[in-house]
C-alpha positions in Angstrom: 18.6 0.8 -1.2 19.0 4.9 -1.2 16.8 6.2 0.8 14.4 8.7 -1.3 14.2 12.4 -0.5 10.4 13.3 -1.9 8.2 17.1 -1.1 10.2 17.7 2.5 10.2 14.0 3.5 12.1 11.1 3.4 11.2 7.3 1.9 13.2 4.8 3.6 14.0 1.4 2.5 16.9 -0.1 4.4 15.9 -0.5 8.4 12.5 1.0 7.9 11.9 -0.1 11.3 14.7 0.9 12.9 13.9 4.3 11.1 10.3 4.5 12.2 11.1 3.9 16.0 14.1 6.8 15.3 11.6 9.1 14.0 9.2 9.0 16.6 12.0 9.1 19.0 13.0 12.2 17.2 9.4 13.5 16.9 9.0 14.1 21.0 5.0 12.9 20.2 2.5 13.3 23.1 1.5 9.7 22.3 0.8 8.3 18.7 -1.6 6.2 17.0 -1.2 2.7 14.9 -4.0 2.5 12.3 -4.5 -1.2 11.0 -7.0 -3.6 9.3 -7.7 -7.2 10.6 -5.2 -8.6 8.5 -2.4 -6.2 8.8 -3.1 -6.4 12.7 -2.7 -10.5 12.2 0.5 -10.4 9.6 2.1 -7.4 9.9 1.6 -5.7 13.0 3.5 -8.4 15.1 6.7 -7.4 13.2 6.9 -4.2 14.7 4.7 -5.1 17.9 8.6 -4.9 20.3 9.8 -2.0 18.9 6.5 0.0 19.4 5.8 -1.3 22.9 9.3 0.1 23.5 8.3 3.4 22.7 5.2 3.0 24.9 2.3 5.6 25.2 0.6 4.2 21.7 -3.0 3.2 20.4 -3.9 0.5 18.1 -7.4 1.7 16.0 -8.3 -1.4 13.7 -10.9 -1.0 10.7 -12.0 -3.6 8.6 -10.1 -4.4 5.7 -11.7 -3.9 2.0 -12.1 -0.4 -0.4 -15.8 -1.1 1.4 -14.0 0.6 4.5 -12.5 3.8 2.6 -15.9 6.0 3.3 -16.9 8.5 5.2 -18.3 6.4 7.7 -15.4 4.7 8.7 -13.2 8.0 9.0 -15.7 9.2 11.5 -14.9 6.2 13.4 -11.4 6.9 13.2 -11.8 10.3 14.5 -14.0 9.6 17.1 -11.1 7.3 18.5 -8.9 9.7 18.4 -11.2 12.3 20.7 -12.0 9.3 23.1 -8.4 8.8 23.4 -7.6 12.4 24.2 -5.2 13.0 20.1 -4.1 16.4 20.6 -2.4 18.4 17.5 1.1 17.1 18.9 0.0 13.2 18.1 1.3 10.8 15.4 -0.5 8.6 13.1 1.3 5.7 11.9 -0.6 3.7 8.9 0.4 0.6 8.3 -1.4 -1.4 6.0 -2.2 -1.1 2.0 -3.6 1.3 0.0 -6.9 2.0 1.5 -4.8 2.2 5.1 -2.4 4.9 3.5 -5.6 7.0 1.6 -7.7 6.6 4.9 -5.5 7.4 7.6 -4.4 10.4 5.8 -7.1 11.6 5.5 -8.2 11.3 9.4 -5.0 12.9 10.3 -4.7 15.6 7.9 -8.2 16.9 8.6 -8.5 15.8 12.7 -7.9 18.9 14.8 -6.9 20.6 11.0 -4.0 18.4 10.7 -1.7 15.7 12.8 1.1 14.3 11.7 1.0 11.2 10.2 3.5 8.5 8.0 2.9 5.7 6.2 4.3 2.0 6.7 2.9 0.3 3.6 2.7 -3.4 3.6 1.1 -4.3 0.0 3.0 -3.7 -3.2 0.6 -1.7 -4.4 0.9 0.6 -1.9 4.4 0.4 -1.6 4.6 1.5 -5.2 1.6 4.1 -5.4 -0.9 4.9 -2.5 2.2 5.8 -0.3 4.1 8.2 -2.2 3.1 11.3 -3.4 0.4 13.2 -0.6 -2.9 11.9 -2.0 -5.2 11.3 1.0 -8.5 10.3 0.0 -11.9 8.5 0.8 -14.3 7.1 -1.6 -18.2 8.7 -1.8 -21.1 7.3 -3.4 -19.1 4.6 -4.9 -16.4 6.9 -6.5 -13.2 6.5 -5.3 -10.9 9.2 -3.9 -13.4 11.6 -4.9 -12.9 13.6 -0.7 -9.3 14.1 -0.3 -6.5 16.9 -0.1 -2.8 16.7 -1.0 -1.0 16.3 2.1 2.1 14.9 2.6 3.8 12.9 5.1 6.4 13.4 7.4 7.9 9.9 5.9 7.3 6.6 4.4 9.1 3.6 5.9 9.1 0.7 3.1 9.9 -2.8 3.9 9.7 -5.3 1.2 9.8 -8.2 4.0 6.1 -7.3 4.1 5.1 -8.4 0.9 5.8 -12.1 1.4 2.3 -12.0 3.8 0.9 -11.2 1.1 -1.2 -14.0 -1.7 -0.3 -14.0 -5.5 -3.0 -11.7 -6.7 -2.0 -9.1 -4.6 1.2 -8.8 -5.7 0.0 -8.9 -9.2 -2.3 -5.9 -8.2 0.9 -4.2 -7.2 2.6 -5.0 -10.1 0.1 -3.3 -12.2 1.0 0.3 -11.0 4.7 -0.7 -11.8 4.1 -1.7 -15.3 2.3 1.7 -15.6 5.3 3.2 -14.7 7.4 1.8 -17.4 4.4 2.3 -19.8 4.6 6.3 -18.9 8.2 7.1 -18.0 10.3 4.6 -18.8 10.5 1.6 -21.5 13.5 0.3 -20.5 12.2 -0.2 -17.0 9.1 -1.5 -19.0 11.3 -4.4 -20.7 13.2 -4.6 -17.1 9.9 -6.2 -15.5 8.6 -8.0 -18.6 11.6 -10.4 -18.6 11.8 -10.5 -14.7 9.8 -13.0 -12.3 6.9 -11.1 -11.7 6.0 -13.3 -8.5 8.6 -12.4 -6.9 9.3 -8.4 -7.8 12.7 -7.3 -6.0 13.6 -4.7 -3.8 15.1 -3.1 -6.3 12.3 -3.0 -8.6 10.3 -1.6 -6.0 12.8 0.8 -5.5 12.8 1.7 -9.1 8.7 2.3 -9.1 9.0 4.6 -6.3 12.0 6.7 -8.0 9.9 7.3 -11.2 6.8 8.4 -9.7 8.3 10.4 -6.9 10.1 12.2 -10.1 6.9 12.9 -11.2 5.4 13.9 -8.0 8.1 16.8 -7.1 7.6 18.4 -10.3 3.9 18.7 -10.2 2.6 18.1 -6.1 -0.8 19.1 -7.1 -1.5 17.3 -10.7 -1.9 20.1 -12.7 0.4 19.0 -15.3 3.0 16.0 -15.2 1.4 14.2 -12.8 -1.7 13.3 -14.4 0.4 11.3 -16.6 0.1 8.7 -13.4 -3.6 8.4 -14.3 -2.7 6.5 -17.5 -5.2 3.4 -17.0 -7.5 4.9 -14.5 -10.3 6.6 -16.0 -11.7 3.3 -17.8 -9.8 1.1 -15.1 -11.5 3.0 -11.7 -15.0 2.8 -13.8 -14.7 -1.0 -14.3 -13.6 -1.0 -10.7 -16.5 1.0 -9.0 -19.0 -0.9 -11.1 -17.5 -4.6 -9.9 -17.0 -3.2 -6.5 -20.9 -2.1 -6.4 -22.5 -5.4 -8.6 -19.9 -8.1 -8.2 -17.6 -7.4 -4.8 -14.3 -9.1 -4.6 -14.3 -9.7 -8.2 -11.9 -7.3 -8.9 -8.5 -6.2 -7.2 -7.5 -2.5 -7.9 -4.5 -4.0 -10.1 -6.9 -5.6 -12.2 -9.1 -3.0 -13.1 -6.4 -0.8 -13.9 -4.8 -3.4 -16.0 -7.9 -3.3 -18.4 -7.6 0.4 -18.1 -3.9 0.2 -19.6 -5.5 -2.1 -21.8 -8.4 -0.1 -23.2 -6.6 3.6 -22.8 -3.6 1.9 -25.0 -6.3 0.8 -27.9 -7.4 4.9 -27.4 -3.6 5.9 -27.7 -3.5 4.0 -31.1 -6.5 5.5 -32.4 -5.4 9.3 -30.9 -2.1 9.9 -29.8 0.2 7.2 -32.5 0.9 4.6 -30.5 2.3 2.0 -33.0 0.1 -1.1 -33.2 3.1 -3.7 -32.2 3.4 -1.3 -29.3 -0.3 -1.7 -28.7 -0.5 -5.2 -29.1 2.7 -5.9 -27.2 1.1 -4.2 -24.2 -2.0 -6.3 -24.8 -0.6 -9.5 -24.6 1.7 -8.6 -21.8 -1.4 -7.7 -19.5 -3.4 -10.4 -20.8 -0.7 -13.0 -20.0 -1.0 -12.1 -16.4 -4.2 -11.2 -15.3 -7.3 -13.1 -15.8 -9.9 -12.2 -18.4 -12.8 -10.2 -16.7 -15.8 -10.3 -18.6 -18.7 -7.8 -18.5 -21.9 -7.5 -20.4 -22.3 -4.6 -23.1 -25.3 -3.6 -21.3 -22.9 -1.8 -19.0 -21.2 0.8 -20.8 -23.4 3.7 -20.0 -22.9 2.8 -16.5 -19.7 3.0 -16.9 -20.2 6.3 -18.9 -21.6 7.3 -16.2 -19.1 7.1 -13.5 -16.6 8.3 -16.5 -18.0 11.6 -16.6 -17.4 12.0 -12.1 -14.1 11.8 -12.9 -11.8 14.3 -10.9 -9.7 14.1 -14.0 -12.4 16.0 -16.1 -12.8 19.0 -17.8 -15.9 20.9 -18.9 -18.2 17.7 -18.6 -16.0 15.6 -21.2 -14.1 12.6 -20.2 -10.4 13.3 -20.2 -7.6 10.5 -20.6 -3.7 10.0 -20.4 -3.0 8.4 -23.1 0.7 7.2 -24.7 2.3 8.3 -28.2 5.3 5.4 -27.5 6.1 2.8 -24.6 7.9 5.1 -22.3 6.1 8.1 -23.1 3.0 10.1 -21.8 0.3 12.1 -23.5 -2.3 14.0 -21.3 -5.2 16.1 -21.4 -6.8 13.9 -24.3 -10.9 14.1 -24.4 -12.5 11.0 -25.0 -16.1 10.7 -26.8 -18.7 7.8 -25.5 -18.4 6.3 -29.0 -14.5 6.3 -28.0 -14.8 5.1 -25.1 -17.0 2.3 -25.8 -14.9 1.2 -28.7 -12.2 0.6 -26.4 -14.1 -1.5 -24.1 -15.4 -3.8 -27.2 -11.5 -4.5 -27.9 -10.7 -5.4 -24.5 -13.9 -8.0 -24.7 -13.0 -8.9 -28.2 -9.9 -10.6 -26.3 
């Protein structure tokens, strides 16, 4: 595969480890630092254990895994490793893991000492496809995910798809979630592409194909003021669902998932608002329904949900603003969205 040339760094994909041991060659670091989780330390880590102890003069910080760790808590922890073992501004911090690795360990390094270096070795699809690319750091407050970040990008992203057979079923459906949002946004060829695929088994080149689209997306608008908010397609319905399960009913929900009945919900909105067809609609439907299990929720919900609607970044003037689709393939953004709206979505994703 190409390698990817994104905002002044590079995404590799063929000897992504060979590449990461060239780079910090390159990089002359004063030592650098291996952020994992328990299970990235067990299934991953040993992958690239000989080439990093060939480098020498490195530190392994492990956090526990879980969107539970992604707080402010945790990053303190991370930063107070980094003073105890002596970081200075010419370190390196090398995040391997998933998605909350990636938005974490940004985050630490772009803010310790006002910014190390740090790149991202992503081992879950998802974050193969998404939380990687695109210089999102974040941490979640309160229960509200990403809500403390900055857009930092960086130096590179090393992907190697050899990862993802570590990984269980559902997480690779919670990967391919983001993917199908790409087609749903940018591209309905790609779209048809992955319907008629294997979805247990997504290829390199798939991945590949993910990471082109959004990086497209990324380089024209860095700081999602226009283009790129057509990447939240899903997410303001989707991340409410998710902080609500993640708060009442943890582990019942993987970040896939919720954004799945997002799509689901935002694409009944789109057919109401923005002239998606209704075979388009119901297409998409029964596509997501097909592949990930029915999530039911009580009714008595929805002005929680409301409620965390409303802390969305995404927002304008206190009303709930969604991307939305006029066709498979394309993007509509910057669409307020009433309660009664809202709510009528959610009763047709629980009306089956």
């Amino acid at each position: 595969m190409q390698t990817i040339q994104s905002d002044n760094y590079p995404i590799f994909f063929e000897n992504s480890i060979d590449e990461l041991v060239k780079f910090i060659e390159r990089g002359k670091y004063s030592k650098f630092f291996v952020l994992t989780d328990e299970h990235t330390s067990e299934y991953c880590l040993p992958k690239i254990t000989d080439q990093l102890n060939e480098l020498g003069n490195y530190d392994l910080i492990e956090i526990n895994a879980g969107e539970e760790s992604k707080n402010i808590d945790f990053c303190i922890g991370v930063w107070k490793t980094l003073i105890d073992f002596e970081a200075d501004r010419k370190s390196l911090m090398v995040n391997l893991g998933g998605g909350v690795i990636t938005d974490m360990g940004g985050f630490a390094a772009s803010t310790y000492k006002r910014g190390i270096d740090f790149v991202h070795m992503p081992t879950t699809l998802l974050s193969q496809v998404d939380a990687s690319v695109g210089g999102k750091t974040g941490i979640d407050v309160d229960g509200i995910k990403n809500i403390i970040g900055t857009f930092t990008q960086p130096k590179a992203v090393f992907i190697d798809t050899d990862f993802l057979e570590t990984l269980p079923p559902r997480q690779i459906l919670s990967g391919l979630a983001e993917m199908l949002k790409h087609g749903l946004i940018l591209d309905a060829v790609y779209w048809n592409e992955l319907k008629s695929s294997d979805l247990t088994k997504p290829s390199t080149a798939m991945v590949h194909r993910s990471v082109v689209l959004k990086n497209e997306v990324v380089m024209e608008d860095p700081t999602e003021k226009n283009i790129r908010k057509s990447l939240n397609f899903g997410h303001t319905i989707g991340h409410a669902v998710e902080t609500w399960a993640l708060n009442d009913k943890p582990d019942s929900l993987t970040h896939g998932e919720a954004i799945a009945i997002g799509m689901i919900c935002e694409s009944y909105l789109a057919h109401k608002k923005t002239g998606l067809k209704a075979e388009e609609l119901n297409e998409i439907t029964s596509t997501f329904n097909k592949l990930y299990p029915r999530f039911t929720f009580s009714k008595d919900i929805y002005e929680e949900l409301y409620s965390i609607m409303l802390k969305d970044k995404k927002n304008m003037d206190g009303k709930v603003n969604c991307t939305l689709l006029s066709a498979i393939g394309q993007f509509n953004i910057d669409n307020v969205c009433t309660k009664e709206e809202l709510f009528e979505a959610l009763d047709y994703y629980l009306a089956g």
